[in-house]
N, C-alpha and C positions, 0 to 999 in steps of 0.2 A: 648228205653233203659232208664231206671228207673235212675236218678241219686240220691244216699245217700250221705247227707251231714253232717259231728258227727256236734254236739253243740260245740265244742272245735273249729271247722274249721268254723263254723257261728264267734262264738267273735271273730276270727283273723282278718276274713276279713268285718267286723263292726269295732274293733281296728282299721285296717289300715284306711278305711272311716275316723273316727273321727281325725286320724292322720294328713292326706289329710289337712280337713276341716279347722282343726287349723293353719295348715302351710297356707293354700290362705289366713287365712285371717290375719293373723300376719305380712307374709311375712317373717320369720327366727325366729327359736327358737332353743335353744341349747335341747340334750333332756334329762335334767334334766327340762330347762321349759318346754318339752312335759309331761314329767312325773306330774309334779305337776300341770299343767291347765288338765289334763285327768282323774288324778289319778291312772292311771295306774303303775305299776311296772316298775323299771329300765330296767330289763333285759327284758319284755316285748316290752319295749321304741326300745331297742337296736336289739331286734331281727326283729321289723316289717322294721326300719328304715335302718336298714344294709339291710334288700330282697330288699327296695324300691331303696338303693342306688346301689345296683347291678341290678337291672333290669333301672336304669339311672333316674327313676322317679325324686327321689331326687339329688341334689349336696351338696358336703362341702361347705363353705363359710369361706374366710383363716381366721386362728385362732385369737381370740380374745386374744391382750397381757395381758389382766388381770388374774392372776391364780384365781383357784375355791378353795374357803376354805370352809372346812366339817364340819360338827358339832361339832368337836371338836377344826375348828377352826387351821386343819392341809393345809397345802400347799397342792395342788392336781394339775390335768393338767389344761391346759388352756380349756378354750370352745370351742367346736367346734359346729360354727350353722350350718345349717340345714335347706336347702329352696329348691324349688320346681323348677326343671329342665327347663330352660326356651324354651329351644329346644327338650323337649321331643312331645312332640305336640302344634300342633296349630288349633285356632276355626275363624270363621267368625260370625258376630254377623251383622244381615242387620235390616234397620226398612225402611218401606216402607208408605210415609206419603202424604201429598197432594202434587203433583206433580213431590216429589223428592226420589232417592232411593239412602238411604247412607249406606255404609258399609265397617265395621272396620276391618282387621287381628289381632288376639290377639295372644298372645302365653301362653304356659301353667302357666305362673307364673300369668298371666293379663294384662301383660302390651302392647299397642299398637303398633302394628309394622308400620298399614297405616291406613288411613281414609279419604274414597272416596265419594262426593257425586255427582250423576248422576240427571239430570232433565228429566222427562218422563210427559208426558199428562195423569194425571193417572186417572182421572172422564171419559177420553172416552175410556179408557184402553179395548181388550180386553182380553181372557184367555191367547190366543197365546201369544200374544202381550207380556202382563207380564211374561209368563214364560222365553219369549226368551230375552228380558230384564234380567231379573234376573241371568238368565244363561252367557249373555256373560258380565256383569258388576262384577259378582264377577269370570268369569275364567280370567278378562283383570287384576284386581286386582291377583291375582295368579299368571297370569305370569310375574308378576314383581317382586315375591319373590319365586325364586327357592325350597330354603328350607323349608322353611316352607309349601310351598304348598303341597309338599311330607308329609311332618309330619301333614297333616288335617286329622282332627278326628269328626268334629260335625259343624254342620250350624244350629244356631238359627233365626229364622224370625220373627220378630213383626210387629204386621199390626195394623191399626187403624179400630177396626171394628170386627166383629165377626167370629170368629174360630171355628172348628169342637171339639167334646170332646177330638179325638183322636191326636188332634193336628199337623193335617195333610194340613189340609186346610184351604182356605180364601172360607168361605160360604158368606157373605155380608159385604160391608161398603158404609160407605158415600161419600168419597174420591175415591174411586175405582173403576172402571167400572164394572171390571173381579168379576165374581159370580164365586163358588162352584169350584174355581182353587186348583188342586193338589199339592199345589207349593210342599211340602215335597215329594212328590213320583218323579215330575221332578227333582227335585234336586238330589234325590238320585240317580238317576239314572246315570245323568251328573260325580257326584262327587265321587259318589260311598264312602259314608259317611253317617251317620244319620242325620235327618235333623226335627228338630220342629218348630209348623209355633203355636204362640201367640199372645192374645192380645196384643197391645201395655201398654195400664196401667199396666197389671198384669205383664208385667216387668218393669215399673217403679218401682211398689210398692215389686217386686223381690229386684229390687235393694238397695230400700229404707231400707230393712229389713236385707240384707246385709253387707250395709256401715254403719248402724245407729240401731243396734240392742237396745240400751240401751233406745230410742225414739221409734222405731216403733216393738215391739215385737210381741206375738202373734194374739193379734188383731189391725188393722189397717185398713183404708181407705186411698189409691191414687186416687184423683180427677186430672183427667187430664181440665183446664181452658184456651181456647184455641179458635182457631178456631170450634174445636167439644168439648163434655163433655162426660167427659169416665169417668170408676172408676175401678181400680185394687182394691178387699178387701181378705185380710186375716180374716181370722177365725180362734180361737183354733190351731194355726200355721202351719195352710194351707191355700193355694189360693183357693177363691170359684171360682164354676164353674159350670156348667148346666151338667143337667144328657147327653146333648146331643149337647150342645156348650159353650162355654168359655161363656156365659149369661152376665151380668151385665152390662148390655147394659144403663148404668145410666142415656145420655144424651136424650135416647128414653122412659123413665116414661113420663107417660102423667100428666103434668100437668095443663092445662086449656082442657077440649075435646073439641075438633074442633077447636083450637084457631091457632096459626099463623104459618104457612108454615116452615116445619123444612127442611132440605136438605135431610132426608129420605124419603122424599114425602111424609109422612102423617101429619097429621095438631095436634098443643095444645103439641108435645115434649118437656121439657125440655131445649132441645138444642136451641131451638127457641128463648128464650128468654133468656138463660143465657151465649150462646158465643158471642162471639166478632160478629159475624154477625147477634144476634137478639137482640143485643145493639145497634148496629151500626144503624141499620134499623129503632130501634123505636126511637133513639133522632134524626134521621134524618126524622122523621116523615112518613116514608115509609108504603106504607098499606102493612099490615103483611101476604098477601097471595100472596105479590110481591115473587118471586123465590130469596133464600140467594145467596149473592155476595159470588161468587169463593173465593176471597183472598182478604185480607181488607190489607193495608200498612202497618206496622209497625209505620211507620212516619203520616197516618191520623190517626190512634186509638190512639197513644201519644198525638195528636192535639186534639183529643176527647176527653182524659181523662183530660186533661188541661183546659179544658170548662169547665167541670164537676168539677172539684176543683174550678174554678176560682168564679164560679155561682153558685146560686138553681135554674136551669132551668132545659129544658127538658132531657140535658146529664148527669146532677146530676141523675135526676128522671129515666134515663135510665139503670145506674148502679145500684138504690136501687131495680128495681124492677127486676135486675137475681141475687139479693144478696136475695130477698124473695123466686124465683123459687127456689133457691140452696137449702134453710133451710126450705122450703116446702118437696125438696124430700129429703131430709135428716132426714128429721124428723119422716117419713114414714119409710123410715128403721131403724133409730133407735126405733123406737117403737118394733120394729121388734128384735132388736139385742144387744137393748142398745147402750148408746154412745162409739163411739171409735177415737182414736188418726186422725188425718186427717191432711193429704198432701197435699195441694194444688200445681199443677204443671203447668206450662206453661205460655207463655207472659201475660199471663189473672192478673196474681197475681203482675203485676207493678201499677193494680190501684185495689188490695184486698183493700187497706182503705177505697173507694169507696162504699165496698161491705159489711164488713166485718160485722158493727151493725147490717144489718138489715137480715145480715144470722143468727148472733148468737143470735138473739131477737128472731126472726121465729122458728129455733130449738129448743128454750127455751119454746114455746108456747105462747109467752107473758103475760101480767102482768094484775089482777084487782086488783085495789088500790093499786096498789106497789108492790102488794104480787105475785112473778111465780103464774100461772095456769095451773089445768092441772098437769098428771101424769111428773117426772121431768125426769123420769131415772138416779138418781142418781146424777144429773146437782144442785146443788146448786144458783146459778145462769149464766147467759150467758156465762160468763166469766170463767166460771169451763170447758168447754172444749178447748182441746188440739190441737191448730193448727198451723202448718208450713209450709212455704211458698218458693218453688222454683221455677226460672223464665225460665228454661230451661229443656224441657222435652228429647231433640234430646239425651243429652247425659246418661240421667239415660234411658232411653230405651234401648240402648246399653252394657251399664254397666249392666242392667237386663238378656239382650240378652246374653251377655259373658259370664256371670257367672254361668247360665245356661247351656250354653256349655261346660263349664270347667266341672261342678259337674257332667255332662253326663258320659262325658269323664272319669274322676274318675270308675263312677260305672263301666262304660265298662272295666278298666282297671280288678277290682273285679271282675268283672264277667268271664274275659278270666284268671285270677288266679285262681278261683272257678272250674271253667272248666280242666284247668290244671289238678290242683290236685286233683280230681274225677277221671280223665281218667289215671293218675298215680294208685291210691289207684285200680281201677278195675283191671290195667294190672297186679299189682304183686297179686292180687287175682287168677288171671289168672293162672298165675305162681306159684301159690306158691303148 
């Protein structure tokens, strides 16, 4: 059966979208400011937001004692805001990372209800393994919150590592044992919910785009700097992605061929030399077809980085040279793309100062007689691009993961309105 949709029932439920949109991300507006951040018409304002507040979506929020004066400057009512039902549903946002599987309940407003982290062996992981893992760490989380377990609507998954296009599965990582796992189709089935399984960066830099729209707009780079090197990038204000997996597999660019032992098992990666485990290795003087160390301390890489400040020796020398791998392959894509804003994410960026010259000198092309060389992409000098630096990835992964869930949930809501009222407009066709 064919469904027809007028152009007049498209903008309403596009209107209500944008409505949505603005409310997550204000958290309360009266809808005089819906009207004026949308442009939209009062009674427009008032008629989406009156269905939403009748199908519970929305709540009041109690009156602001201030009255509203009009253009002329006449006394009017008070305001009434206007936010987003925190009990209408709820999402679970999991990220699944080296050895630990953390996962948050959110509710529809954002905000967290729990946030559990479980430890799992997850390099000898295998399919079963994780899926039954996953399945009973977020139903153990659920049965501790009645309600809102009733009210789940959407399970986001970010993994460290590569993803299917359809966002269903974990095809490979470096952390994980389990290959080509269905986690979205067990899960659904468990949960009986929708469920997206992504890279981990590309919900960092989800999130980054988010919280910090006025910083990371339509083009951007998330470098995850870490144990692994990842990269979440936007383009033209969307995530890239492979005709056939979430791709941008940053920390696997080759850059020396055949050069030192990355934990994907093949030799000369990126990752080799620019995370914490192919610094570690080379000021420890490690021959670099030694297999990378599992997990490096927290408390020895700060002992590390403290040598390297303290000295020009070989832990100095071992930070400039993944601050040249970085702005090697970075330079490679920007030639490609032109420069773009960049995030740096994760414990890696406690010793960016470490790093930082001799990425922005490398990206720049370096210099003859003072002068850049080389095509610039717009870089006037090193110091012309845009970088910012967070030391913690656990939580923008989540925040990515969430938000993602929510805007799902949004469309589904449109879409079973969409639905609705199609199968209204045919019955009284029927009828009439």
């Amino acid at each position: 059966m064919t469904v027809h949709v007028s152009r007049s029932e498209g903008l309403r439920w596009e209107n209500r979208r944008r409505i949505l949109m603005l409310l997550r991300q204000s958290g309360h507006l009266s809808r005089t400011d819906i009207a004026g951040a949308t442009g939209m018409s009062h009674s427009t304002v008032s008629a989406i937001t009156n269905a939403l507040l009748a199908d519970g979506v929305l709540i009041e929020l109690p009156l602001n004692d201030a009255p509203v004066f009009d253009a002329e400057n006449r006394r009017g009512r008070p305001q009434v805001l206007l936010a987003l039902n925190p009990e209408f549903a709820s999402v679970i946002a999991v990220n699944i990372a080296l050895n630990v599987i953390t996962i948050e309940l959110v509710n529809y407003a954002g905000e967290t209800i729990d946030h559990v982290e479980n430890t799992i062996p997850t390099l000898q992981i295998s399919n079963n393994d994780l899926l039954d893992a996953l399945k009973k760490h977020i139903n153990a989380l659920l049965v501790k919150h009645s309600l809102p377990a009733k009210k789940l609507a959407h399970i986001s998954v970010g993994v460290q590592g590569m993803t299917d296009a359809g966002q269903l599965s974990l095809i490979w990582s470096p952390t994980i044992g389990a290959t080509n796992a269905p986690i979205a189709t067990h899960l659904e089935m468990q949960f009986q919910v929708p469920v997206k399984v992504s890279n981990d960066c590309l919900m960092i830099a989800e999130a980054l785009r988010w919280f910090g729209p006025d910083i990371f707009g339509d083009n951007f780079a998330a470098i995850l700097f870490s144990s692994g090197i990842g990269m979440g990038l936007f383009l033209k204000g969307k995530p890239f992605s492979g005709a056939r997996s979430s791709a941008a597999e940053f920390g696997h660019i080759v850059h020396i061929p055949d050069g030192a032992l990355c934990r994907c098992g093949r030799h000369g990666c990126l990752e080799a030399y620019a995370s914490d485990y192919g610094i570690w290795r080379f000021a420890n003087l490690t021959d670099e077809s030694t297999p990378p160390s599992t997990m490096i301390s927290d408390v020895d890489f700060s002992k590390l980085t403290a040598r390297a400040r303290a000295a020009d020796g070989i832990e100095r020398q071992a930070f400039q040279r993944a601050g040249k791998a970085l702005g090697f392959a970075l330079r490679s894509i920007f030639s490609l793309i032109d420069p773009v804003p960049l995030a740096f994410v994760g414990p890696g960026v406690h010793a960016f100062d470490l790093i930082e010259d001799d990425l922005r000198k490398t990206i720049s092309g370096g210099s003859e007689n003072g002068v850049l060389a080389g095509p610039q992409n717009g870089l006037n000098s090193p110091e012309d691009l845009s970088i910012h630096c967070y030391p913690s990835e656990q939580p923008l992964i989540l925040q990515g993961c969430a938000i993602t869930s929510l805007i799902q949930v949004d469309a589904q809501r449109s879409k079973r309105s969409k639905k609705s009222t199609s199968d209204l407009s045919q019955l009284r066709g029927i009828l009439a």
